[in-house]
N, C-alpha and C positions, 0 to 999 in steps of 0.2 A: 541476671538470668539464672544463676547459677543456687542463689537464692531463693528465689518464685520457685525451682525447681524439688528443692530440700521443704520448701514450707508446704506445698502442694505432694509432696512421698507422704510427708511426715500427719498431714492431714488423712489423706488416706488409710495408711494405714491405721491412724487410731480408733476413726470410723468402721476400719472394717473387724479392730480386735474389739471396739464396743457389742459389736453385730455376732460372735462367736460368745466375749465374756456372758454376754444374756442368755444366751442357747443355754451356755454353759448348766446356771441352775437350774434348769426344767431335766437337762440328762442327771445330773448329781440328783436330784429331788426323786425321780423315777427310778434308778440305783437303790437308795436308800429303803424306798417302800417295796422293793425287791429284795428286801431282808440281806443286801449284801454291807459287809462293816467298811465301814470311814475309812482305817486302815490300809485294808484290803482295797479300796478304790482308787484312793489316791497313788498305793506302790502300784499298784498296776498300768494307770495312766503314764507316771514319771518314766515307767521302763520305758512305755511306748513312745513317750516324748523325747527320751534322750536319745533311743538306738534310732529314731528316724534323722533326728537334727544332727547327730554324730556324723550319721553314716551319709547324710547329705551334704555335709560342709566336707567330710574328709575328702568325698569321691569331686567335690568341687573345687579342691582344694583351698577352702577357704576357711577353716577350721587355725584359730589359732590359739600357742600354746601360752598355759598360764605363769605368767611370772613369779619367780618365789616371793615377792613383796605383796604379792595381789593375791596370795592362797589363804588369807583372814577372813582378805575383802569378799573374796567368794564364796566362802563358808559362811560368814555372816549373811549373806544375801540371799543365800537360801535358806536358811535357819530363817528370818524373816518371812519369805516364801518361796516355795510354798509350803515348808514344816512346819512352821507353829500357823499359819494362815489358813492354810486347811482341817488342821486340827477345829482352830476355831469356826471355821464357816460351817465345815460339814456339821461338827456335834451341834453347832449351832441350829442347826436346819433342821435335826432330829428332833428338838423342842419348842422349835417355833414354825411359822409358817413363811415361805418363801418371800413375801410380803413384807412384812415385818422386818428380815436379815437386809431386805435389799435398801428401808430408810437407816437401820444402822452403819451399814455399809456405803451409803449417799455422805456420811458423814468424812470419811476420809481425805478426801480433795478440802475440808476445812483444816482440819489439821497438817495435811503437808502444805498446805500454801502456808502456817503457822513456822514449819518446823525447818522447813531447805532451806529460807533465810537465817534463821537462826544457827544454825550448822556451818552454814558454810558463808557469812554473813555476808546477805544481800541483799537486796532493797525486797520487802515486803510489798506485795505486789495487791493494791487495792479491786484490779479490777477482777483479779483470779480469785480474790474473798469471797467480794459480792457475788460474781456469779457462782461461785462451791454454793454461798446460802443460799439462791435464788432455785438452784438444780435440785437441791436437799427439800426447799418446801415443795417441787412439785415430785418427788418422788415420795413425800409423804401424803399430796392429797392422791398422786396412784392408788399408794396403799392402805388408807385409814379406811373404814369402812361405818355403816352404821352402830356396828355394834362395838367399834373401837378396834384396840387390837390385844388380843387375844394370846398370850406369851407366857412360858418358862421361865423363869430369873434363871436356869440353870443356860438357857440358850443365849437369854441376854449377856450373861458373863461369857462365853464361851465367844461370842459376837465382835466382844470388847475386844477381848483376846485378838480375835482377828484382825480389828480396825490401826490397833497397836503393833502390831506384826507386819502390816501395810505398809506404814506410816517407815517404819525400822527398813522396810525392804525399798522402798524411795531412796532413803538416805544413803545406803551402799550404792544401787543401782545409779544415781547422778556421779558418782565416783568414777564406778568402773566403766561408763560408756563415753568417756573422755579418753580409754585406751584401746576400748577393743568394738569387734562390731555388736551389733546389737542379737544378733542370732547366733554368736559365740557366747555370748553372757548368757542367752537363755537355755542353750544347750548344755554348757555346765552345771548353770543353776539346776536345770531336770537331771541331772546325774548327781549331785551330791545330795540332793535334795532323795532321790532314790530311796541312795546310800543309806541315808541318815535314816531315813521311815524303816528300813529291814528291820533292825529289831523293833520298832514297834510293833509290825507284824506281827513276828512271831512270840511276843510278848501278849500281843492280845488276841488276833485272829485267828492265826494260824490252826489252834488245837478246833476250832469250828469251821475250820474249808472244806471237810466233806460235805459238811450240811448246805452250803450255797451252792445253788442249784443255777449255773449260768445258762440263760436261753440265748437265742441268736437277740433279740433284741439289747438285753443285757451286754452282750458282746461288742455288739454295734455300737450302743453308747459308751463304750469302756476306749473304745476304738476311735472315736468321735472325740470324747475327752482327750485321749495321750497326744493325738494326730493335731488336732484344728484348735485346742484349746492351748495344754500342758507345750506345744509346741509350737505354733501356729498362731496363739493370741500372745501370749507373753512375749514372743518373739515378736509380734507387732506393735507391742505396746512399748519394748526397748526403742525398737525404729521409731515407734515416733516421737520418743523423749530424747533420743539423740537429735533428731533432726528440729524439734520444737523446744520443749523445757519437762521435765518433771511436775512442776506446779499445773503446766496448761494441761500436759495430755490427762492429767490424776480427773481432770474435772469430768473427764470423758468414760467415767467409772459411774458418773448417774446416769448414762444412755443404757445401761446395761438394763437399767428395770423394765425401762420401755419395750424391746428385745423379748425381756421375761415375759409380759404381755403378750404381747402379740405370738408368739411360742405358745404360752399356754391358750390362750384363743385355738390356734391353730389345732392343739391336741385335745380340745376340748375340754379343759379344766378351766376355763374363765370365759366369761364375757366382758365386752365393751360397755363402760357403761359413759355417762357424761364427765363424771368426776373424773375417771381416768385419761379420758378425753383429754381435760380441761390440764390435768398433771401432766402429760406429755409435754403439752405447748410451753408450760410453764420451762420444765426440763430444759426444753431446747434454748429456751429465752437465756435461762443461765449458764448454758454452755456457750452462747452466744456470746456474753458479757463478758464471759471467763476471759476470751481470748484475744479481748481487745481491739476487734478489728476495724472498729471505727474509727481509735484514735489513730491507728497505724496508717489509716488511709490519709486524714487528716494530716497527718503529719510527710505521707509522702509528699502528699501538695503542696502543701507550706515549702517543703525543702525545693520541687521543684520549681515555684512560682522567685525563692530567692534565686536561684540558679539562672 
């Protein structure tokens, strides 16, 4: 029972950080074309992320502290993301169109199902391949269009950068959520990850903050990121690698495009068309396959039918 219980949190939740991760780039995208810098968005999010997750675990008291053995692990893991990952996504998004980041980005749940066996050697997991590829081609027929796709090399690199950084930010995070909970790792993670972004600020941004002009809506999404994303998703996306695996929930990183969709329908920057239609279904088919559920079932019966 206790089981069903942990696979069923761990499902949810990942479903519900897929549902926030997609929101996510339509606010980042809207930011951006509101002439506010990369920099500037993300320090502002992580403050908001980490004084809300801080100040919610302490007064819950469930806030725990970090072990001198585990102060690498932590610094790497946010160094992975979201320092260099945002680096990459955002510049990324400057040169290319939100489309385009989100099949690069479809790419990641292939390479960590490559990389967490490798690492920490463990049986490479066929069904979590196939379904990363199955997810990736329909987030590409989402996003291909007739006219193709339309890209910077300068976003494309920057993109990589992201996917790589991803990939790096797994392989710490399956470490440290074997010690602590999953919304202690991401509250730290938002605090040193902060940290670390300050002098980029003021390195890049900062001598230009008179000239960003923040409105209430700008606000709102800056508030929406720190809160429900920066604290909120990645805090759910811990839960459900704790409670599932690293390899399954990563697959749940192609639900996000669909999200993007349907967001930007909602704001009126996209329409539905068939092709996108048709890429959804695909999506879900491979996030289906990722997780094995058929054989698991199969296999329950087998066990009970010997029993």
């Amino acid at each position: 029972m206790k089981k069903n219980n942990n696979i069923f949190i761990g499902y949810f939740a990942i479903c519900c950080y897929a549902c926030l991760s997609g929101i996510s780039f339509a606010w980042t995208k809207r930011l951006l074309l509101c002439g506010i810098p990369v920099f500037t968005i993300v320090l502002i999010r992580l403050i908001i992320g980490a004084t809300f997750l801080l100040s919610a675990l302490k007064l819950s008291g469930n806030l725990e502290p970090i072990r001198k053995k585990d102060i690498l692990s932590f610094i790497c893991l946010a160094l992975g993301e979201p320092v260099v990952y945002f680096i990459g996504e955002d510049f990324g998004m400057k040169y290319v169109e939100a489309s385009f980041a989100s099949v690069i980005i479809a790419m990641i749940p292939i390479f960590i199902a490559f990389v967490i066996p490798i690492v920490y050697r463990t049986k490479l997991k066929k069904s979590i391949l196939i379904g990363a590829f199955t997810s990736m081609i329909g987030v590409c027929l989402m996003s291909f269009n007739k006219y193709g796709f339309a890209f910077d090399y300068r976003g494309l690199l920057f993109l990589l950068l992201a996917l790589a950084s991803a990939v790096w930010f797994n392989v710490f995070l399956q470490k440290l959520l074997k010690s602590y909970g999953a919304f202690t790792v991401t509250a730290y993670m938002n605090f040193i990850g902060a940290v670390l972004y300050i002098p980029l600020f003021f390195f890049f941004d900062f001598k230009n903050l008179s000239e960003i002009h923040f409105s209430l809506q700008s606000i709102s999404d800056l508030l929406c990121l720190g809160i429900l994303c920066s604290a909120g998703s990645y805090g759910l996306y811990s839960l459900g690698a704790k409670k599932l695996s690293v390899e399954k929930v990563s697959v749940f990183n192609n639900v996000a495009p669909i999200i993007t969709i349907f967001a930007s329908v909602f704001m009126g920057m996209e329409t539905f068309t068939l092709r996108k239609v048709s890429g959804i279904f695909i999506v879900v088919l491979g996030v289906i396959i990722s997780q094995d559920l058929f054989s698991k079932k199969q296999n329950t019966e087998t066990s009970v039918k010997k029993t």
